[in-house]
ModelCIF file with pLDDT and N, C-alpha, C, O atoms, coordinates in Angstrom:
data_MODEL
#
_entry.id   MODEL 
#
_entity.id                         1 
_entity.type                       polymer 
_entity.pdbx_number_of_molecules   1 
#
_entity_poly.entity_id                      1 
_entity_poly.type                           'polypeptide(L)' 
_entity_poly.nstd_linkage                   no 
_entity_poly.nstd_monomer                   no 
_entity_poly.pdbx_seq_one_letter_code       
;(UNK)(UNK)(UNK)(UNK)(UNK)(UNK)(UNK)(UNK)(UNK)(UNK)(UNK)(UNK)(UNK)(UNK)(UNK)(UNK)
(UNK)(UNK)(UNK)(UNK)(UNK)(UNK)(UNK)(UNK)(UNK)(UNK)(UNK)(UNK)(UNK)(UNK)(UNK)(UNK)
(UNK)(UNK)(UNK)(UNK)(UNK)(UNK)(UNK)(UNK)(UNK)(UNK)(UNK)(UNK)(UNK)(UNK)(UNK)(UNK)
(UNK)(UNK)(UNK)
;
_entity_poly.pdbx_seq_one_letter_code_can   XXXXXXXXXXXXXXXXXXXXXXXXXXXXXXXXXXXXXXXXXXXXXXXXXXX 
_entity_poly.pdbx_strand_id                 A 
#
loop_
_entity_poly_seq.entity_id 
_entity_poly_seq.num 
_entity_poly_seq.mon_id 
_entity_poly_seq.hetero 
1 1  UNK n 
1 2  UNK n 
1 3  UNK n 
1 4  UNK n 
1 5  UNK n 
1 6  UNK n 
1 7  UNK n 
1 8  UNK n 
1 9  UNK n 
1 10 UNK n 
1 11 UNK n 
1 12 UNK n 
1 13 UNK n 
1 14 UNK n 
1 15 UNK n 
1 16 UNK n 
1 17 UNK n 
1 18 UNK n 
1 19 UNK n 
1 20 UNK n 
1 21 UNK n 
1 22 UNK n 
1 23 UNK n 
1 24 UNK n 
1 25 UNK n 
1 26 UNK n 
1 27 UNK n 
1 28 UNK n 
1 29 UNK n 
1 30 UNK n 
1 31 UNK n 
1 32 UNK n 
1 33 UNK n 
1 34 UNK n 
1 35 UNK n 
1 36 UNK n 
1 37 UNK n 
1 38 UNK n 
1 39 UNK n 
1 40 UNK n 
1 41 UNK n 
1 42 UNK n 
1 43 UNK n 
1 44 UNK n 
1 45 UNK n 
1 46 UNK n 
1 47 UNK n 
1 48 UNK n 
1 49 UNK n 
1 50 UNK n 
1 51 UNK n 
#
_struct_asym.id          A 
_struct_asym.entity_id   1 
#
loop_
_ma_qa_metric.id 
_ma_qa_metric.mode 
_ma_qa_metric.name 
_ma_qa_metric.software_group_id 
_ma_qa_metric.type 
1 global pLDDT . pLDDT 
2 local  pLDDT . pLDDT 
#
_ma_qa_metric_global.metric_id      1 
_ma_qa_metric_global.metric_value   84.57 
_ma_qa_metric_global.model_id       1 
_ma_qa_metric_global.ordinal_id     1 
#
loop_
_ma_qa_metric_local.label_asym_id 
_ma_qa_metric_local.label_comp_id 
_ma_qa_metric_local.label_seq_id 
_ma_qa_metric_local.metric_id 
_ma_qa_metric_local.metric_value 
_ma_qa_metric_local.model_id 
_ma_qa_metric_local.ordinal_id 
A UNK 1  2 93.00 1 1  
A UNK 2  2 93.00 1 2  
A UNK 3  2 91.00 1 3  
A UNK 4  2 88.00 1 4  
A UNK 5  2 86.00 1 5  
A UNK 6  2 85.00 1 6  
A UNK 7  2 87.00 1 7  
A UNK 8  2 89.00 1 8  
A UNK 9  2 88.00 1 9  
A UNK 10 2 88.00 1 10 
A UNK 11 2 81.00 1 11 
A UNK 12 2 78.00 1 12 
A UNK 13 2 75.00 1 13 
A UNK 14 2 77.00 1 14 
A UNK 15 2 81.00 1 15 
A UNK 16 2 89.00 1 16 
A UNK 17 2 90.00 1 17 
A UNK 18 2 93.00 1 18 
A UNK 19 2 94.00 1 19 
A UNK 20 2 96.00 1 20 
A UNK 21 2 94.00 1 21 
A UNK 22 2 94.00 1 22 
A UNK 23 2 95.00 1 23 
A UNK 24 2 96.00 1 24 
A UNK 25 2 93.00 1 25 
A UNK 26 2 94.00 1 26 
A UNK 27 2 96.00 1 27 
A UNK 28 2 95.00 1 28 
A UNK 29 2 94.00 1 29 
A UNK 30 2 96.00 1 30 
A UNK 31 2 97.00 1 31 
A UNK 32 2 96.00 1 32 
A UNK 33 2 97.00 1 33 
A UNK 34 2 96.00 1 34 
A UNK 35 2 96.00 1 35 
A UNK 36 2 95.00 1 36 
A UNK 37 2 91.00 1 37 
A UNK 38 2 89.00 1 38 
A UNK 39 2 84.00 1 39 
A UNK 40 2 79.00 1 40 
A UNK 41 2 73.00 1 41 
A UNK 42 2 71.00 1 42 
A UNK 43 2 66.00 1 43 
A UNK 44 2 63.00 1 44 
A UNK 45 2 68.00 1 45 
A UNK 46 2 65.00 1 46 
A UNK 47 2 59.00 1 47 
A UNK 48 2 60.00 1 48 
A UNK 49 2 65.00 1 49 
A UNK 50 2 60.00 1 50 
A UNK 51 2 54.00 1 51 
#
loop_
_atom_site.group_PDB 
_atom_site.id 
_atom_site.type_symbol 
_atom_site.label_atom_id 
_atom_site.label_alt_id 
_atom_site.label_comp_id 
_atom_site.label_asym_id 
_atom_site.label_entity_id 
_atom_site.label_seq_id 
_atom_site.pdbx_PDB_ins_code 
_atom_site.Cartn_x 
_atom_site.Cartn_y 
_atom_site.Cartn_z 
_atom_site.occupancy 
_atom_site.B_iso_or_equiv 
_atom_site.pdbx_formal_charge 
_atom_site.auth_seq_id 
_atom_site.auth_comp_id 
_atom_site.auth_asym_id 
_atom_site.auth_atom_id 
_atom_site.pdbx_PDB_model_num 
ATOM 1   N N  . UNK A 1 1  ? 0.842  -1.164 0.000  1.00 93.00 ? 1  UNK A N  1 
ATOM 2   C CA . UNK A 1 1  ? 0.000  0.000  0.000  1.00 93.00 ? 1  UNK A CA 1 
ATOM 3   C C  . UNK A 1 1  ? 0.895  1.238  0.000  1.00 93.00 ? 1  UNK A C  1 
ATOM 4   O O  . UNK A 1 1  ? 1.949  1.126  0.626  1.00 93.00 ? 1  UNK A O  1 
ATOM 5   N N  . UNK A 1 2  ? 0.632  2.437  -0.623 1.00 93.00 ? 2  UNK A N  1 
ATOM 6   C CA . UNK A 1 2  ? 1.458  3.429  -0.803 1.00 93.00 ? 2  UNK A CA 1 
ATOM 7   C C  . UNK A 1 2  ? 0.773  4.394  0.052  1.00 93.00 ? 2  UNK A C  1 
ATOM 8   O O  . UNK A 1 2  ? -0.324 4.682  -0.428 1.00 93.00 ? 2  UNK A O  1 
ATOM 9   N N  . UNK A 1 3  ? 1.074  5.101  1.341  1.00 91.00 ? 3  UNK A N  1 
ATOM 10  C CA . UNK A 1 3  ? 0.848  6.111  1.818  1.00 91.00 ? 3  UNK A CA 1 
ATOM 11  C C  . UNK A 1 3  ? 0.909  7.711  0.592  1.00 91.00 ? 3  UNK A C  1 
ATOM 12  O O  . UNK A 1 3  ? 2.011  8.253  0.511  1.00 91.00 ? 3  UNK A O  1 
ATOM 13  N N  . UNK A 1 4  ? -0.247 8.313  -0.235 1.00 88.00 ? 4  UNK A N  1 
ATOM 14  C CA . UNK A 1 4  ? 0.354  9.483  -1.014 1.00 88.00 ? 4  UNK A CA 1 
ATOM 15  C C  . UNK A 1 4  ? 0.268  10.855 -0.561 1.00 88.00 ? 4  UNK A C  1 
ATOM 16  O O  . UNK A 1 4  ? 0.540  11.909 -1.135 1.00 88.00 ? 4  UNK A O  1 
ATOM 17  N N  . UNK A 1 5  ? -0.356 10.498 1.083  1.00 86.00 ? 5  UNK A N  1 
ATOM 18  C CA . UNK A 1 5  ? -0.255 12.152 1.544  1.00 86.00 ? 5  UNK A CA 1 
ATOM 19  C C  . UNK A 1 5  ? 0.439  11.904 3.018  1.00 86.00 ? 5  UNK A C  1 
ATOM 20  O O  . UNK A 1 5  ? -0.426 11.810 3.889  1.00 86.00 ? 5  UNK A O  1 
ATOM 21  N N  . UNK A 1 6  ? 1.631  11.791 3.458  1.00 85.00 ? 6  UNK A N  1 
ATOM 22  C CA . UNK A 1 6  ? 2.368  11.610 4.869  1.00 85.00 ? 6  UNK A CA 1 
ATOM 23  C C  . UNK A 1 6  ? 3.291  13.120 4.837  1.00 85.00 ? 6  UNK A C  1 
ATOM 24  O O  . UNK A 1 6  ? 4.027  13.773 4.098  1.00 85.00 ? 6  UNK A O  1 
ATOM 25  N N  . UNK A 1 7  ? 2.733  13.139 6.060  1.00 87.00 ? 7  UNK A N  1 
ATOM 26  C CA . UNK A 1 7  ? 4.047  14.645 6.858  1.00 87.00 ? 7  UNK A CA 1 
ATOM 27  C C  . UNK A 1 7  ? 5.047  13.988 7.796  1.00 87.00 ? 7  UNK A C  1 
ATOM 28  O O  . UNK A 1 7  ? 5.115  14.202 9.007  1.00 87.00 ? 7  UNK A O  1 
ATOM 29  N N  . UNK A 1 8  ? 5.723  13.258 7.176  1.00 89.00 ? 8  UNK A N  1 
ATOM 30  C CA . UNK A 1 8  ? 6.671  12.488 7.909  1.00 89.00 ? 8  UNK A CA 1 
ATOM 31  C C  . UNK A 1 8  ? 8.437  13.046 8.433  1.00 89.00 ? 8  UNK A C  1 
ATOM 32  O O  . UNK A 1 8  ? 9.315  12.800 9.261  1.00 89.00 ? 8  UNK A O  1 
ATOM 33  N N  . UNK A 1 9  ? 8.119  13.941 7.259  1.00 88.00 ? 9  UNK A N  1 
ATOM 34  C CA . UNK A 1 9  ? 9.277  14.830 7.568  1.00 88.00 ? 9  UNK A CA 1 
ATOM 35  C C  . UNK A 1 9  ? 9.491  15.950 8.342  1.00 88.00 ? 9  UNK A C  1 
ATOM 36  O O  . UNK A 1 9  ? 8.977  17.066 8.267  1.00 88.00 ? 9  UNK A O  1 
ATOM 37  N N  . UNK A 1 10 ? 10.506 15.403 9.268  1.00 88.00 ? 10 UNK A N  1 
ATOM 38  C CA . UNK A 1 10 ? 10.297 16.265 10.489 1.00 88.00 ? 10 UNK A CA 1 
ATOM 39  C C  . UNK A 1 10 ? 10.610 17.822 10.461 1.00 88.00 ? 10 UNK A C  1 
ATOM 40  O O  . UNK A 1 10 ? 11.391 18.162 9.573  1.00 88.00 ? 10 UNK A O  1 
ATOM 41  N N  . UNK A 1 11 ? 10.116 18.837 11.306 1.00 81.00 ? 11 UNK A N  1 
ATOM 42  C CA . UNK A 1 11 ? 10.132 20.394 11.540 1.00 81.00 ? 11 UNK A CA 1 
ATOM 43  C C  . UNK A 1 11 ? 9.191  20.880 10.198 1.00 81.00 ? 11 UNK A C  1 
ATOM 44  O O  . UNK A 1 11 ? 8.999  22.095 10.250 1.00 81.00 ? 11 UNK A O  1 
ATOM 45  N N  . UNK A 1 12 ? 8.749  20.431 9.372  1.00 78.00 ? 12 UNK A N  1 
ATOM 46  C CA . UNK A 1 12 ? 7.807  21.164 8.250  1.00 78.00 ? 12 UNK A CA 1 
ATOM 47  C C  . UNK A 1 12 ? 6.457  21.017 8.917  1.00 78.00 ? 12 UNK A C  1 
ATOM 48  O O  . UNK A 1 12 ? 6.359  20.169 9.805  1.00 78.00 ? 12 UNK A O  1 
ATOM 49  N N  . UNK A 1 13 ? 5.502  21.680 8.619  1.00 75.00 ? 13 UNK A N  1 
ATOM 50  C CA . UNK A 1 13 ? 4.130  22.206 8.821  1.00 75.00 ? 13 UNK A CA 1 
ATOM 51  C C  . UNK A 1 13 ? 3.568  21.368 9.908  1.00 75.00 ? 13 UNK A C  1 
ATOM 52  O O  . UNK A 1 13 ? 4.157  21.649 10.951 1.00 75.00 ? 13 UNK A O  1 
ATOM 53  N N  . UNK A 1 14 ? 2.973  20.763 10.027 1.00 77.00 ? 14 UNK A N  1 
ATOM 54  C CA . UNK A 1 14 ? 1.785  20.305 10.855 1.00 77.00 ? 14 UNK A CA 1 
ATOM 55  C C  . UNK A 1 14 ? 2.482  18.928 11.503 1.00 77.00 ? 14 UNK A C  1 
ATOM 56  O O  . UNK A 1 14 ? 2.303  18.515 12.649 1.00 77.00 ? 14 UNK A O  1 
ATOM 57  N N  . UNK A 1 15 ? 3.375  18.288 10.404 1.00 81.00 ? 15 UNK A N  1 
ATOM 58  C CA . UNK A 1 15 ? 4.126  16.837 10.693 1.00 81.00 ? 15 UNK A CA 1 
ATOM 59  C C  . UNK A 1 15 ? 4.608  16.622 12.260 1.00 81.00 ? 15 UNK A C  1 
ATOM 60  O O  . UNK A 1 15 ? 4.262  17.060 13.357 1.00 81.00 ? 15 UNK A O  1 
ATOM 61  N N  . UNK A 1 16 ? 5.615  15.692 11.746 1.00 89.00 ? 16 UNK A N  1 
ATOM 62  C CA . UNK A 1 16 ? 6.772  15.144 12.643 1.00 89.00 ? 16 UNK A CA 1 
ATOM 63  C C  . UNK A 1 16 ? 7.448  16.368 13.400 1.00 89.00 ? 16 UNK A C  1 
ATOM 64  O O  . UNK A 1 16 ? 7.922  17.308 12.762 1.00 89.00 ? 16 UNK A O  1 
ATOM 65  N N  . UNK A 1 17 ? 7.469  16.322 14.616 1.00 90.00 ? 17 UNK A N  1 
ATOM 66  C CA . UNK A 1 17 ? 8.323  17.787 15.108 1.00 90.00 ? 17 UNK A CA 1 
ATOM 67  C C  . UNK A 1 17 ? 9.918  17.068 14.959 1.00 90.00 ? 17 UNK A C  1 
ATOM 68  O O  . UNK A 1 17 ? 10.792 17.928 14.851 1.00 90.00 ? 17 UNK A O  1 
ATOM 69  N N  . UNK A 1 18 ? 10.426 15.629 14.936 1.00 93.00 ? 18 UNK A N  1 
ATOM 70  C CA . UNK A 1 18 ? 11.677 15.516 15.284 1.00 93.00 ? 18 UNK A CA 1 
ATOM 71  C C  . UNK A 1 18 ? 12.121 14.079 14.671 1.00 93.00 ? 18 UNK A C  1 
ATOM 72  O O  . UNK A 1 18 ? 11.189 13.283 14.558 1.00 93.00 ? 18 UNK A O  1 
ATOM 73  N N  . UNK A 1 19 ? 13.118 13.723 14.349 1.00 94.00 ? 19 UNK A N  1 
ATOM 74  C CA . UNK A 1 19 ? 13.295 12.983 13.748 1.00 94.00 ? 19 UNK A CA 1 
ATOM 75  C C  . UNK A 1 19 ? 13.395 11.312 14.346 1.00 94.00 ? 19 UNK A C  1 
ATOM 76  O O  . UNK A 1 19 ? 13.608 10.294 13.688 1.00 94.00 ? 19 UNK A O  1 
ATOM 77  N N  . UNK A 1 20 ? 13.174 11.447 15.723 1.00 96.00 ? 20 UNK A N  1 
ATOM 78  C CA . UNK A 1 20 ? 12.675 10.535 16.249 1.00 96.00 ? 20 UNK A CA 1 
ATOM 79  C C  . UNK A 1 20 ? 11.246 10.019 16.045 1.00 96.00 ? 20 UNK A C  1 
ATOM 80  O O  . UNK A 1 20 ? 10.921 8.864  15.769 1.00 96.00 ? 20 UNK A O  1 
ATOM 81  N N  . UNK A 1 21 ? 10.219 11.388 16.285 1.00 94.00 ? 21 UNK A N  1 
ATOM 82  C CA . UNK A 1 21 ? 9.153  10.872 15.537 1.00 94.00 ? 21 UNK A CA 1 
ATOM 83  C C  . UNK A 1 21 ? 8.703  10.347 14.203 1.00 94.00 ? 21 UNK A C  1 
ATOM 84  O O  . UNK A 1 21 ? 7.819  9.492  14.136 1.00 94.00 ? 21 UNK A O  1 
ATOM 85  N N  . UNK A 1 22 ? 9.494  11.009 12.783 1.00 94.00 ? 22 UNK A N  1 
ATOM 86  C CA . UNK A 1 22 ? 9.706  10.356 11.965 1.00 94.00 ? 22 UNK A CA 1 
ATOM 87  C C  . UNK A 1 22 ? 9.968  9.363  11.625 1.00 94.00 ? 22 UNK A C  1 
ATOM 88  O O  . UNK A 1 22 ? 9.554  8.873  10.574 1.00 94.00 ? 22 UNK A O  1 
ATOM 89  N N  . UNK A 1 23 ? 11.054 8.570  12.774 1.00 95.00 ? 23 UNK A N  1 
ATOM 90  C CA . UNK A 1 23 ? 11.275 7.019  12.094 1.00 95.00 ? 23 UNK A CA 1 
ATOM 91  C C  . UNK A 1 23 ? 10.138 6.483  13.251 1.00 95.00 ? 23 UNK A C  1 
ATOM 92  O O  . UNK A 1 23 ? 9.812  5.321  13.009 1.00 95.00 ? 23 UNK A O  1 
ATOM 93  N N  . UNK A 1 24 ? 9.514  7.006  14.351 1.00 96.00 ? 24 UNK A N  1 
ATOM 94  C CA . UNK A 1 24 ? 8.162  6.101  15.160 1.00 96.00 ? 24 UNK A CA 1 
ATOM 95  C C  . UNK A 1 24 ? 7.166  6.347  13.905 1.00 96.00 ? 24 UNK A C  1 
ATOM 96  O O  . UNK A 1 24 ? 6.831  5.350  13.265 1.00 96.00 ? 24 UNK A O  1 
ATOM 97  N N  . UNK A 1 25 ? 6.777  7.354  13.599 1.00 93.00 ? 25 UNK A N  1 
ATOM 98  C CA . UNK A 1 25 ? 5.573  7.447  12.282 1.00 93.00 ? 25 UNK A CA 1 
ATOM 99  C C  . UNK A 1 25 ? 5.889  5.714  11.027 1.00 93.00 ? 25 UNK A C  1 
ATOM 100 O O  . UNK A 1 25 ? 5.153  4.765  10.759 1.00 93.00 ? 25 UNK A O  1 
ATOM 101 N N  . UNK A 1 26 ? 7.280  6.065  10.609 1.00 94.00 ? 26 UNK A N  1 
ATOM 102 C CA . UNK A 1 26 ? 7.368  4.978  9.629  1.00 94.00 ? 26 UNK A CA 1 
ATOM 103 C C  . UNK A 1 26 ? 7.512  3.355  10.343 1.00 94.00 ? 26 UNK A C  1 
ATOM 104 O O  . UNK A 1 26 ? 7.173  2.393  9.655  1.00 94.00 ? 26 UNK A O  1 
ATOM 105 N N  . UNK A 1 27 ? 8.037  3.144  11.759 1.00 96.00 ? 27 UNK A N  1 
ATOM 106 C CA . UNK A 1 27 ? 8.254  2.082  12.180 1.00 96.00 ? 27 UNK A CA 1 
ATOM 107 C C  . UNK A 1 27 ? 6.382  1.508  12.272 1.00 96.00 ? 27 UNK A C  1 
ATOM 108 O O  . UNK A 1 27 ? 6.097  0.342  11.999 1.00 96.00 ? 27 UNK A O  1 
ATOM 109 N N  . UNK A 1 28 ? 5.425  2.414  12.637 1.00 95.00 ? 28 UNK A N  1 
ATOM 110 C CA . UNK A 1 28 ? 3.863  2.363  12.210 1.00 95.00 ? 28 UNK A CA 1 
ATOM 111 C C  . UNK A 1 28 ? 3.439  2.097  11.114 1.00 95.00 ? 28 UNK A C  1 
ATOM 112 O O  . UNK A 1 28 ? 2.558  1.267  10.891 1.00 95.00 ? 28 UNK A O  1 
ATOM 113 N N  . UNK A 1 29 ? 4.281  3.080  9.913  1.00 94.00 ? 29 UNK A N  1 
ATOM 114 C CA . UNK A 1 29 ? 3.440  2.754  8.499  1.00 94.00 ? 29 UNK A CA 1 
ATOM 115 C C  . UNK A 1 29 ? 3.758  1.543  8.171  1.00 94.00 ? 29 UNK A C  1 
ATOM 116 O O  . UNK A 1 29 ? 3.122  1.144  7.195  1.00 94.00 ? 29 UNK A O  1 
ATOM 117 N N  . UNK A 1 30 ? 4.601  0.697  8.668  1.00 96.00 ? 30 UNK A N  1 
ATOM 118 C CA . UNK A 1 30 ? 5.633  -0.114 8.231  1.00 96.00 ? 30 UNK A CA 1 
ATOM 119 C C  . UNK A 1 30 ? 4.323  -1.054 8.663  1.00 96.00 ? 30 UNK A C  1 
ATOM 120 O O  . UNK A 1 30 ? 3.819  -1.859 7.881  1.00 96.00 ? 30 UNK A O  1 
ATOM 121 N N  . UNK A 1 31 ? 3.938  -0.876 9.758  1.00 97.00 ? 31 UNK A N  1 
ATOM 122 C CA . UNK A 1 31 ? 3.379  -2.431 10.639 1.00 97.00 ? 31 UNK A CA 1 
ATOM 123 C C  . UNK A 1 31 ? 1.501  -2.313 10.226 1.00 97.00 ? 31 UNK A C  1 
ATOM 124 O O  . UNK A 1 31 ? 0.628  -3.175 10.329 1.00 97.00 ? 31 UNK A O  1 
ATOM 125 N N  . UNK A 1 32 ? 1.435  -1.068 9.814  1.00 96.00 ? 32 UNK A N  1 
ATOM 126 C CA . UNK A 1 32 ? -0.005 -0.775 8.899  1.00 96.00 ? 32 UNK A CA 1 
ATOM 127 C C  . UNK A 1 32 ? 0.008  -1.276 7.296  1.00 96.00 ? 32 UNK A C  1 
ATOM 128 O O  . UNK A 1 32 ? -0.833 -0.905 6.477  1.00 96.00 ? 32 UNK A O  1 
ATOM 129 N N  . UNK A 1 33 ? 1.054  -2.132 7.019  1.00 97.00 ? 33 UNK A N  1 
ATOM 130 C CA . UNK A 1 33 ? 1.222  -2.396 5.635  1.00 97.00 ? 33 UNK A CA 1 
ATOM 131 C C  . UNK A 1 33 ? 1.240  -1.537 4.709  1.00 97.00 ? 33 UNK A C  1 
ATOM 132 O O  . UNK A 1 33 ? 1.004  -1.828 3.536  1.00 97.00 ? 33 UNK A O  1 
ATOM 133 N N  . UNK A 1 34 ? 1.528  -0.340 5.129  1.00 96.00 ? 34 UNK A N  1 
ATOM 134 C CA . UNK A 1 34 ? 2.610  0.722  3.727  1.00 96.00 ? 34 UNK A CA 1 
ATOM 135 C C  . UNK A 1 34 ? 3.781  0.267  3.918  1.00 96.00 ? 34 UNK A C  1 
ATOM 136 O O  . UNK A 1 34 ? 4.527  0.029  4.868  1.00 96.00 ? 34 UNK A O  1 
ATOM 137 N N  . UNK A 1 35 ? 3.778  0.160  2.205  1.00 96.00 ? 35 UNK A N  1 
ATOM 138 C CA . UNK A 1 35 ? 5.223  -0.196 1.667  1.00 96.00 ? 35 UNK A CA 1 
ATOM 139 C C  . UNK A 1 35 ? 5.917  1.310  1.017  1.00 96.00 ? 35 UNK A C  1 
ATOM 140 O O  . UNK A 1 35 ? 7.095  1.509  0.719  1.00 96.00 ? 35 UNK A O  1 
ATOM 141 N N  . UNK A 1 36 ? 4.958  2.090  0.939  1.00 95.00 ? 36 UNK A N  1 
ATOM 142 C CA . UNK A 1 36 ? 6.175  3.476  0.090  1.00 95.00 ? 36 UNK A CA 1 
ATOM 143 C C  . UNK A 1 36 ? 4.664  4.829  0.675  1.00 95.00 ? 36 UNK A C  1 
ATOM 144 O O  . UNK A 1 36 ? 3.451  4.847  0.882  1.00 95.00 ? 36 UNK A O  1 
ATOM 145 N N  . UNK A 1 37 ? 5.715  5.619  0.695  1.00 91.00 ? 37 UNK A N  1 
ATOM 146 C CA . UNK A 1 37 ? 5.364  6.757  1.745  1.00 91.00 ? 37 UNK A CA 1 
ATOM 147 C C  . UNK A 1 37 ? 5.990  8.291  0.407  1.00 91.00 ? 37 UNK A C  1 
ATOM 148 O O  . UNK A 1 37 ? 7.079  8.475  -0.137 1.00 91.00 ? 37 UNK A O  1 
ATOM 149 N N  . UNK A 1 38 ? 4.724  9.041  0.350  1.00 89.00 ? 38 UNK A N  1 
ATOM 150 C CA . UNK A 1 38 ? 5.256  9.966  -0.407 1.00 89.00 ? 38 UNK A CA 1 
ATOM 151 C C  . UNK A 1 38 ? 4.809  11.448 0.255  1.00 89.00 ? 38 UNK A C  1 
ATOM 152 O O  . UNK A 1 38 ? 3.664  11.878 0.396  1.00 89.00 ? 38 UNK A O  1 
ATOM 153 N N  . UNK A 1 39 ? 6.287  12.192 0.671  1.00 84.00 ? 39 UNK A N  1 
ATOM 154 C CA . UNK A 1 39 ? 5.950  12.947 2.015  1.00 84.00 ? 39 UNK A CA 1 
ATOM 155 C C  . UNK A 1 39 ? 5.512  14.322 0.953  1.00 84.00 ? 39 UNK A C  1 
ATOM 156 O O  . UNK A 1 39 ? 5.861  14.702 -0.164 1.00 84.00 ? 39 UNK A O  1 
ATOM 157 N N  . UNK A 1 40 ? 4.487  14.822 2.081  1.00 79.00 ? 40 UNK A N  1 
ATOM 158 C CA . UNK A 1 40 ? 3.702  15.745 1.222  1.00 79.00 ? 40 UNK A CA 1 
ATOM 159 C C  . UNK A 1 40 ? 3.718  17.016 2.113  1.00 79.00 ? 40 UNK A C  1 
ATOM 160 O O  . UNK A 1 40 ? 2.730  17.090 2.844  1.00 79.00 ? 40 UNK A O  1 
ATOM 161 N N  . UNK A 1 41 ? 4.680  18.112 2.234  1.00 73.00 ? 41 UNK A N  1 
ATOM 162 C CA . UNK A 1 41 ? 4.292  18.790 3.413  1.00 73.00 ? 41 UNK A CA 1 
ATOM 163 C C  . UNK A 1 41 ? 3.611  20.407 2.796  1.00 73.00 ? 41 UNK A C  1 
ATOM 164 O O  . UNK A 1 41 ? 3.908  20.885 1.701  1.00 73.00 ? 41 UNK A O  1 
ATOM 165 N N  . UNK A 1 42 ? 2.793  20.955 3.663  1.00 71.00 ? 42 UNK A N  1 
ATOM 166 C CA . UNK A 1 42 ? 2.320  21.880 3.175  1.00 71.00 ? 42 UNK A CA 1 
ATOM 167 C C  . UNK A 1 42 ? 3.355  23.157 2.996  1.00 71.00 ? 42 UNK A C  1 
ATOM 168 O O  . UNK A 1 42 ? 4.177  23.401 3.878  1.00 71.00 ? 42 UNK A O  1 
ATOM 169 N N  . UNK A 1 43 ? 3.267  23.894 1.887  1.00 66.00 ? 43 UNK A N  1 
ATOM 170 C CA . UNK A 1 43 ? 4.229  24.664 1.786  1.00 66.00 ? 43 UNK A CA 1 
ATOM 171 C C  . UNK A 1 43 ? 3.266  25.769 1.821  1.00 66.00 ? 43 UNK A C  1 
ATOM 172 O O  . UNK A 1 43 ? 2.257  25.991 1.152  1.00 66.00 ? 43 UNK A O  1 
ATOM 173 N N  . UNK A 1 44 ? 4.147  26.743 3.287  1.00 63.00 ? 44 UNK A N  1 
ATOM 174 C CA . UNK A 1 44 ? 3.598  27.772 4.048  1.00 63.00 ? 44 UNK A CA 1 
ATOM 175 C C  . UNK A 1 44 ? 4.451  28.723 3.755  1.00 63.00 ? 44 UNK A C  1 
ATOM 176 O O  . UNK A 1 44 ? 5.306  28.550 2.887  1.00 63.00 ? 44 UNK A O  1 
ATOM 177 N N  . UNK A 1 45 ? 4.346  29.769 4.384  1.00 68.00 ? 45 UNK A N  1 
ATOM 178 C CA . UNK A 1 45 ? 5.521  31.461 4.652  1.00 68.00 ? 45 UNK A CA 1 
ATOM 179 C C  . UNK A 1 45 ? 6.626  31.177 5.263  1.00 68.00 ? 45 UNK A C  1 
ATOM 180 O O  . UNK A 1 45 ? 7.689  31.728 4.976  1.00 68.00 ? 45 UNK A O  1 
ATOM 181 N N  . UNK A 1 46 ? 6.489  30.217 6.245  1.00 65.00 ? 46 UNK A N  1 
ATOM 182 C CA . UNK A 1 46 ? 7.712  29.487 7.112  1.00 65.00 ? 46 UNK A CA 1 
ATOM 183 C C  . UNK A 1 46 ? 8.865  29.374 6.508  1.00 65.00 ? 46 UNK A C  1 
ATOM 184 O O  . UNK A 1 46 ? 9.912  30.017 6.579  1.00 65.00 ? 46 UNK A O  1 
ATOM 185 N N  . UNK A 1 47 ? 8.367  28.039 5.617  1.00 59.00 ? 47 UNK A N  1 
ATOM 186 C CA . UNK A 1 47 ? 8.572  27.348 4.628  1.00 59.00 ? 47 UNK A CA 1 
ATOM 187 C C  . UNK A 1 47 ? 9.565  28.342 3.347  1.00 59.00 ? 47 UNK A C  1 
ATOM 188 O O  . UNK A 1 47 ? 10.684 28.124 2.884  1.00 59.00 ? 47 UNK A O  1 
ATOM 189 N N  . UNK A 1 48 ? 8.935  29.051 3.177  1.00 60.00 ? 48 UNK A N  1 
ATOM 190 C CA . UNK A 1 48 ? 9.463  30.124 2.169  1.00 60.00 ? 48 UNK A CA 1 
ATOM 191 C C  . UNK A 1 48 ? 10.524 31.006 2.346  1.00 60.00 ? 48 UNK A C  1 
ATOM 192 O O  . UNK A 1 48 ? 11.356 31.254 1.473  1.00 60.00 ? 48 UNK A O  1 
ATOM 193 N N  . UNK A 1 49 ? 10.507 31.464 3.417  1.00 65.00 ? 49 UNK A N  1 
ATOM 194 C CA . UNK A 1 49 ? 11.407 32.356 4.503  1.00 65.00 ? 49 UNK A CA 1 
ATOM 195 C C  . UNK A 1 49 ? 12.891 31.632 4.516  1.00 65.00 ? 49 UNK A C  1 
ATOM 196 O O  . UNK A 1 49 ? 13.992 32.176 4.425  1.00 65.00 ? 49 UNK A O  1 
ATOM 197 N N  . UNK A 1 50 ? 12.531 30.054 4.678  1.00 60.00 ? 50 UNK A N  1 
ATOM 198 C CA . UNK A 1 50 ? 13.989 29.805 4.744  1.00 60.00 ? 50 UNK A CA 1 
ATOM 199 C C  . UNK A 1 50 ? 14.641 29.507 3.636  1.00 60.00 ? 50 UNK A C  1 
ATOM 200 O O  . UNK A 1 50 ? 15.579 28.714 3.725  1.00 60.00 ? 50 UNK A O  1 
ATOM 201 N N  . UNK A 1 51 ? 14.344 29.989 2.545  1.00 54.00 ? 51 UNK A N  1 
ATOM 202 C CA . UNK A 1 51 ? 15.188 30.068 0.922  1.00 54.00 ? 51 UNK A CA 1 
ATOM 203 C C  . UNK A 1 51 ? 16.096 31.257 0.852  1.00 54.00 ? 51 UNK A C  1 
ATOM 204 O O  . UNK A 1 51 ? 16.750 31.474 -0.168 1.00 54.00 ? 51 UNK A O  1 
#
């Protein structure tokens, strides 16, 4: 099963605050039977600021 909307990547928008939670999120998708994860994070002002 392909996860096509995950905020798995940590410190962007709403997601993962840390990269510990990131690999607990996937050690989950993993045991929910996703096999591929396509990280989708919302792109905000935040987001923009740091370019």
């Amino acid at each position: 099963m392909v996860d096509t909307h995950c905020h798995i990547l940590p410190g962007l928008d709403d997601g993962a605050r840390s990269i510990e939670e990131s690999v607990e999120m996937a050690k989950m998708a993993v045991n929910d039977g996703i096999t591929d994860v396509i990280a989708t994070p919302h792109t905000n002002q935040s987001f923009l600021d740091r370019g």
